[in-house]
DSSP file (Angstrom, degrees, kcal/mol; ACC not computed):
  #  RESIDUE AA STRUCTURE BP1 BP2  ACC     N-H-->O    O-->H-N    N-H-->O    O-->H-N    TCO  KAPPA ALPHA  PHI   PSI    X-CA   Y-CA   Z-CA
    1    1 A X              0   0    0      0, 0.0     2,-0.6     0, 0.0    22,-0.2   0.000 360.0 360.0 360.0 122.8   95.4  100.1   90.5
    2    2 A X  E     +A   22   0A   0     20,-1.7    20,-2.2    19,-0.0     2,-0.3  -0.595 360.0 173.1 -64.4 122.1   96.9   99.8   93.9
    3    3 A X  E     -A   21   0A   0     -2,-0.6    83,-3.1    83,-0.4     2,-0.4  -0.970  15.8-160.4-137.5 135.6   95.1  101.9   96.4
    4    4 A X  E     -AB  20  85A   0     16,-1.5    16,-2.7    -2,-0.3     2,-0.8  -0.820   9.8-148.3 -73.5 115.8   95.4  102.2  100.2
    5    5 A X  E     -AB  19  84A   0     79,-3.8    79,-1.5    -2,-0.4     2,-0.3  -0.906  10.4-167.7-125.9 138.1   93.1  103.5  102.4
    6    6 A X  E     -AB  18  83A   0     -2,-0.8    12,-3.4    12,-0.7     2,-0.3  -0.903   5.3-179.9-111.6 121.3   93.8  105.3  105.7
    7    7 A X  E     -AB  17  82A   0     75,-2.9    75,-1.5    -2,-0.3    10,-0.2  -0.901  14.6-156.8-128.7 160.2   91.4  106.3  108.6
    8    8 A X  E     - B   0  81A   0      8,-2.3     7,-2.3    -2,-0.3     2,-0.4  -0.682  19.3-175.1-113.4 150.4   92.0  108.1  111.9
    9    9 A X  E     -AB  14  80A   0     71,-2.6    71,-1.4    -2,-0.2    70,-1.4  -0.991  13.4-173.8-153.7 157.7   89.4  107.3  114.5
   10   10 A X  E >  S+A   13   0A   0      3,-5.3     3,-1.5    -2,-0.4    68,-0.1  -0.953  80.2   4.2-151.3 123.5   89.0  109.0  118.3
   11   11 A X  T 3  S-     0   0    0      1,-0.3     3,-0.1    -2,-0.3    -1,-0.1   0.789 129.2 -64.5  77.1  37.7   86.2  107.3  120.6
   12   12 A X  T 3  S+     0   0    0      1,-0.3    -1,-0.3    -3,-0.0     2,-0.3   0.606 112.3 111.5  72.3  16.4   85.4  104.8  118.2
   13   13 A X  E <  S-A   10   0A   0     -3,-1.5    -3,-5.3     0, 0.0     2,-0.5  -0.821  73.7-106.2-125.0 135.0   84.1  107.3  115.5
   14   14 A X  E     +A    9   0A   0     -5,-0.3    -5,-0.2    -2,-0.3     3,-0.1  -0.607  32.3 179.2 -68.7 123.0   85.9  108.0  112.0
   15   15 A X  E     -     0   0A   0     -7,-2.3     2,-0.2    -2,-0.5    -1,-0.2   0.994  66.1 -23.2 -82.8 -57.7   87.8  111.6  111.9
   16   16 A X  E     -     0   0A   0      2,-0.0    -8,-2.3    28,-0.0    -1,-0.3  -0.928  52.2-170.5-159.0 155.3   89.2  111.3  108.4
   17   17 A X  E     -A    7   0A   0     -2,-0.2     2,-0.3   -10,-0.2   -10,-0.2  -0.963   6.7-166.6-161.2 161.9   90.1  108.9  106.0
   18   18 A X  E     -A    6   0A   0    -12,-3.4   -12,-0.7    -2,-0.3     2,-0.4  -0.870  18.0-138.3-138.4 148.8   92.1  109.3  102.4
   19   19 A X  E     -A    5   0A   0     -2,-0.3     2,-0.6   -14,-0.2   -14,-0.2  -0.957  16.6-156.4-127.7 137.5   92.3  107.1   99.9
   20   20 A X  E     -A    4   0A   0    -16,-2.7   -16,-1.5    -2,-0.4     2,-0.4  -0.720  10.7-174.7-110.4 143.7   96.0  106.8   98.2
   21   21 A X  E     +A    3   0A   0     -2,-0.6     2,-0.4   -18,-0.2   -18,-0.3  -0.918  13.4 175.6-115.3 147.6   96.3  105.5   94.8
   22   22 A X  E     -A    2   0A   0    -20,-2.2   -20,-1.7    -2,-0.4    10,-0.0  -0.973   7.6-171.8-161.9 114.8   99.5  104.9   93.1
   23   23 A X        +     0   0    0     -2,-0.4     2,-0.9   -22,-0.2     3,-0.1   0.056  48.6 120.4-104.4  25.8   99.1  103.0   89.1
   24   24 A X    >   +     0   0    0      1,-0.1     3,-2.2   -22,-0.1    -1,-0.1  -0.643  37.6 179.4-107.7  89.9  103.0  102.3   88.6
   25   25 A X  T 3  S+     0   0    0     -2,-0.9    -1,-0.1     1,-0.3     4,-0.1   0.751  73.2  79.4 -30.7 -41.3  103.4   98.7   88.2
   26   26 A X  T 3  S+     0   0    0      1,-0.1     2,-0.5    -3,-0.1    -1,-0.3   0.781  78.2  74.0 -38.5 -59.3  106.9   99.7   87.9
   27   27 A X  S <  S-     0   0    0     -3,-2.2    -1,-0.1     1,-0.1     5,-0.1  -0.746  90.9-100.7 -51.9  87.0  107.4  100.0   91.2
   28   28 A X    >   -     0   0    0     -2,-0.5     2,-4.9     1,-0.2     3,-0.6   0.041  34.8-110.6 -52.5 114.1  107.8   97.0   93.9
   29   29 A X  T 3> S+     0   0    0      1,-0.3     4,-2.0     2,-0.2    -1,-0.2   0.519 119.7  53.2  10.4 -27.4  104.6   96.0   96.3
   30   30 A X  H 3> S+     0   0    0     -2,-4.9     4,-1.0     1,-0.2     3,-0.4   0.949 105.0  53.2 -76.8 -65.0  106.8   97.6   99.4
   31   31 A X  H <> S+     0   0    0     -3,-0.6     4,-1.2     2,-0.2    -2,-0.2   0.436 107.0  52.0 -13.1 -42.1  107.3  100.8   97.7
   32   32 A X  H  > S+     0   0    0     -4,-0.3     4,-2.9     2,-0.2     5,-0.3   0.944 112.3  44.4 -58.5 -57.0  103.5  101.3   97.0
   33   33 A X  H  X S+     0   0    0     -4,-2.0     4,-1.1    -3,-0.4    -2,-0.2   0.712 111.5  46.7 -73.8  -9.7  102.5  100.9  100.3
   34   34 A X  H  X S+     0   0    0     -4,-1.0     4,-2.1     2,-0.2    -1,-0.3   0.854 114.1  53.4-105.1 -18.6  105.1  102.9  102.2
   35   35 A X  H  X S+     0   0    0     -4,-1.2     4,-0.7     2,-0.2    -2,-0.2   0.930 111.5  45.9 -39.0 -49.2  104.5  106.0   99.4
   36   36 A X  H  X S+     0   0    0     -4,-2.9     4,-3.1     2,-0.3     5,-0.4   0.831 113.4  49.4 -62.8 -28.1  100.7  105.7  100.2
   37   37 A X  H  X S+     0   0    0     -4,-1.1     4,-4.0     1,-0.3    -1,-0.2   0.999 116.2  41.0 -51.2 -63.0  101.8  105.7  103.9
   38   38 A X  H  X S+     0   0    0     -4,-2.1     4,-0.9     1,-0.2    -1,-0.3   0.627 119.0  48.6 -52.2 -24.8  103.9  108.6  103.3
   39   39 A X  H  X S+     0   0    0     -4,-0.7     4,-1.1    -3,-0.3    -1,-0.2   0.968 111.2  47.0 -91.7 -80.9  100.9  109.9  101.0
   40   40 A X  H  X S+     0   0    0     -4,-3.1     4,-2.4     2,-0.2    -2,-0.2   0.790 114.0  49.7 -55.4 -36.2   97.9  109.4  103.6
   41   41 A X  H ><>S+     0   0    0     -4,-4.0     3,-3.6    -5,-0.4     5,-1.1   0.963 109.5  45.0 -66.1 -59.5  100.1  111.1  106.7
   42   42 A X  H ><5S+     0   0    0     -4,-0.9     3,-0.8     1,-0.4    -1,-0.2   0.718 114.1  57.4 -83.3 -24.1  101.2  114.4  105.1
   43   43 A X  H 3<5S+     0   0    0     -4,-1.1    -1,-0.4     1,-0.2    -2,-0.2   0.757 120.0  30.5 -54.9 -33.7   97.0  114.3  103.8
   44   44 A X  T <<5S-     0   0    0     -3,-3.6    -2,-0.3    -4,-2.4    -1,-0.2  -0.014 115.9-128.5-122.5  39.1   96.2  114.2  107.5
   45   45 A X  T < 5 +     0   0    0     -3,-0.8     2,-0.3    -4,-0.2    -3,-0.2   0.781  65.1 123.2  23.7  49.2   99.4  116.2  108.5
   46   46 A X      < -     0   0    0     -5,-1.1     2,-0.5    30,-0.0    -1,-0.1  -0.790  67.2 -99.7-125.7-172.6  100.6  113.9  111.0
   47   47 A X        -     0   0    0     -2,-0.3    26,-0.1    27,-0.1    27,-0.1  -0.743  48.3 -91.3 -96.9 148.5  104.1  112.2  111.2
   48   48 A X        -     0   0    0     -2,-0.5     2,-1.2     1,-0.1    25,-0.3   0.058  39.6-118.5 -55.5 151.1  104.5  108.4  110.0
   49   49 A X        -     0   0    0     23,-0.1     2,-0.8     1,-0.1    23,-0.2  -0.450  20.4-113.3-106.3 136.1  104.1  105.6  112.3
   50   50 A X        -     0   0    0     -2,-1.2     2,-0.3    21,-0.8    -1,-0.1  -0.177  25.3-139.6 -45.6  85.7  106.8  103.0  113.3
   51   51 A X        -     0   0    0     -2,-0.8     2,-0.4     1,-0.1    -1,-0.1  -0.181  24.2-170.3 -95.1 109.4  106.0   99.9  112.2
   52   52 A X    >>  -     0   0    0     -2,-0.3     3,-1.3     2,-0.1     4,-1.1  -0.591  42.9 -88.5-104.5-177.4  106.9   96.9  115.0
   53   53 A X  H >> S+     0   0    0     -2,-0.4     2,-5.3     1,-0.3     3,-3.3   0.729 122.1  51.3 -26.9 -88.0  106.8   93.5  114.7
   54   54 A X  H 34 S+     0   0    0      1,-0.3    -1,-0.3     2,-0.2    -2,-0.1   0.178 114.1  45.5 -50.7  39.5  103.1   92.8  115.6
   55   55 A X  H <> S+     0   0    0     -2,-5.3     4,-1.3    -3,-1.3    -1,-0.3   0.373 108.9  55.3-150.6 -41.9  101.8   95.4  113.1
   56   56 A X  H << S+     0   0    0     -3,-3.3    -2,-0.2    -4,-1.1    -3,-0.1   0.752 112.0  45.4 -64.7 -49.4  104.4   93.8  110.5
   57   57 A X  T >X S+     0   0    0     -4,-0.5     3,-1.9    -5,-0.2     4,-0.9   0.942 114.8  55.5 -91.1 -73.1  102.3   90.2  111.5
   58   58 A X  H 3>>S+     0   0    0      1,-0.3     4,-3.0     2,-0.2     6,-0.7   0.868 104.3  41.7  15.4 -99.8   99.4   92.2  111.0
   59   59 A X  H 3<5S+     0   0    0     -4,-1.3    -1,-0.3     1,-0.2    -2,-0.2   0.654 111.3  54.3 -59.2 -27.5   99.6   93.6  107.8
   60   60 A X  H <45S+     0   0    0     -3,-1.9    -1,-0.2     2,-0.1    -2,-0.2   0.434 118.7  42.2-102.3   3.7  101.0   90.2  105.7
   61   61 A X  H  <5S+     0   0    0     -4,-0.9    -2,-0.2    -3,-0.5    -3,-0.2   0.847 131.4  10.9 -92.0 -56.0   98.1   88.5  107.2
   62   62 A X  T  <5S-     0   0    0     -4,-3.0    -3,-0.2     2,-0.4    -2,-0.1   0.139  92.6-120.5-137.9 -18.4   94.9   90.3  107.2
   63   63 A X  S   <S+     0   0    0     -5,-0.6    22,-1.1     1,-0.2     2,-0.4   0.497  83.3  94.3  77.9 -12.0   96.1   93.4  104.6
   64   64 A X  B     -C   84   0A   0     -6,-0.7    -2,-0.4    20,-0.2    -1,-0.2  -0.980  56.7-157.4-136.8 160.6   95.2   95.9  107.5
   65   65 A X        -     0   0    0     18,-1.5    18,-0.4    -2,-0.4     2,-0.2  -0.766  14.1-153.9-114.1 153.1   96.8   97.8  110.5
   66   66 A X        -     0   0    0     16,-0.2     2,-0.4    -2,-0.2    16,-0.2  -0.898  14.8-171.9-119.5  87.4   96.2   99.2  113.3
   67   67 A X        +     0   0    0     -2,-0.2    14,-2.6    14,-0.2     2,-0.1  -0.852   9.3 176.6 -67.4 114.9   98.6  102.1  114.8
   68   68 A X    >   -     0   0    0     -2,-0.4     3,-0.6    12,-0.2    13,-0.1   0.092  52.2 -71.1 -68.9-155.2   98.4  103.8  118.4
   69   69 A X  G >  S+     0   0    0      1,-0.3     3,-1.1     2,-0.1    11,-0.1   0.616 120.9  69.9 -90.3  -5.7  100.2  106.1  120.2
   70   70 A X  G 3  S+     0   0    0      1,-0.2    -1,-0.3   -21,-0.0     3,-0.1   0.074  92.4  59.5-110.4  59.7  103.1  104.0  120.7
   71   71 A X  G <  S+     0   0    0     -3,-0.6   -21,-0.8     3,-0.1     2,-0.3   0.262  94.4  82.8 -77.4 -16.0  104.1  104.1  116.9
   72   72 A X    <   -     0   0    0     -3,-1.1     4,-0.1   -23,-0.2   -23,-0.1  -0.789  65.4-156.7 -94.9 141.8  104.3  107.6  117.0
   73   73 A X  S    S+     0   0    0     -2,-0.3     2,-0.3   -25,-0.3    -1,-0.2   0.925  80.2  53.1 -69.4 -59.1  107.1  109.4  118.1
   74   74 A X  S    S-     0   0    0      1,-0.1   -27,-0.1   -27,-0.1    -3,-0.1  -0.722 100.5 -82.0 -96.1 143.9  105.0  112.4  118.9
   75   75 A X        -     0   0    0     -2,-0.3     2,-0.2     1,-0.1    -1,-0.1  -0.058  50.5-159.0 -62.2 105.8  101.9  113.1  120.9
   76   76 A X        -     0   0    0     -4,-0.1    -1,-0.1     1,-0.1    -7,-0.1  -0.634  16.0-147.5 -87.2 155.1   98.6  112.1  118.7
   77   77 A X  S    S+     0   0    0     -2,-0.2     2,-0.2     3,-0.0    -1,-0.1   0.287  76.4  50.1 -58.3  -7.3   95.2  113.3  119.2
   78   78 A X  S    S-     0   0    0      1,-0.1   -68,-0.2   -68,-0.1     3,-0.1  -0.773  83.0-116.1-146.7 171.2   93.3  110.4  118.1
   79   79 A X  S    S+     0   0    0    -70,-1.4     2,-0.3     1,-0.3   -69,-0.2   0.731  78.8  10.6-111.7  -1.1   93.5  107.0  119.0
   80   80 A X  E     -B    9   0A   0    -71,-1.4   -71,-2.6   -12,-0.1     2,-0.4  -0.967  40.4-147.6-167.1 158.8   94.5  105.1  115.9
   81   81 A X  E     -B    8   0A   0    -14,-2.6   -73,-0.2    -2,-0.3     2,-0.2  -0.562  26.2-169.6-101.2 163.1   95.6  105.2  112.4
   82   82 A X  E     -B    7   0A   0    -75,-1.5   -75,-2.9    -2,-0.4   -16,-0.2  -0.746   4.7-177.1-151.9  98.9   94.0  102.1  110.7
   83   83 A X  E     +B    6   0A   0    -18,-0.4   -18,-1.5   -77,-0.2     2,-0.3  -0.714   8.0 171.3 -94.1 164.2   95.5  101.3  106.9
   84   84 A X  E     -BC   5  64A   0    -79,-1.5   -79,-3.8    -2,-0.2     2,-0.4  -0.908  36.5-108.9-171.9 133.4   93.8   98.2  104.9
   85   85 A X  E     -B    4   0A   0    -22,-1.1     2,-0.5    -2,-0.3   -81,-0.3  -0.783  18.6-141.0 -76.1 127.9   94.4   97.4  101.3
   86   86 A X        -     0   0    0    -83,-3.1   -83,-0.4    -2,-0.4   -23,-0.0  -0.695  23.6-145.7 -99.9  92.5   91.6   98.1   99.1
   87   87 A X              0   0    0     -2,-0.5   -85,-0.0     1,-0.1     0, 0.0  -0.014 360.0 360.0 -46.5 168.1   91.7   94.9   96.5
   88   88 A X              0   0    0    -86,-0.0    -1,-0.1     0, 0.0   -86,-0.0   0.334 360.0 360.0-122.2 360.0   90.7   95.6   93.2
């Protein structure tokens, strides 16, 4: 089962964290993860973040990200999203 897990953190402390799970094989590797994206925001009711290049580098490398504020369009509270694929 693919699952993605998403934490918010503010002052170096975890605020919340989700894990999204998604079991349809069917469905291509990109697809999972940007459902769980979509999954994990609307669970911590914020809006998705914009993924650039270094985040992109990131993420095919190491399996986790890091978002600030300047992935969001709109003013966050916290000071990063952090997703990381959870192997199974």
């Amino acid at each position: 089962m693919f699952r993605l897990w998403g934490k918010i953190f503010k002052d170096n402390r975890l605020l919340k964290d989700h894990v999204a799970t998604d079991g349809d094989y069917s469905k291509d590797r990109k697809t999972m993860i940007f459902d769980a994206i979509r999954e994990i925001c609307h669970e911590f009711d914020i809006a998705e973040p914009i993924w650039l290049l270094p985040n992109i580098d990131d993420f095919a490398y190491r399996g986790k990200v890091r978002f600030n504020a300047d992935n969001f369009i709109e003013q966050i509270d916290f000071d990063y999203l952090e997703i990381q694929i959870i192997e199974e």
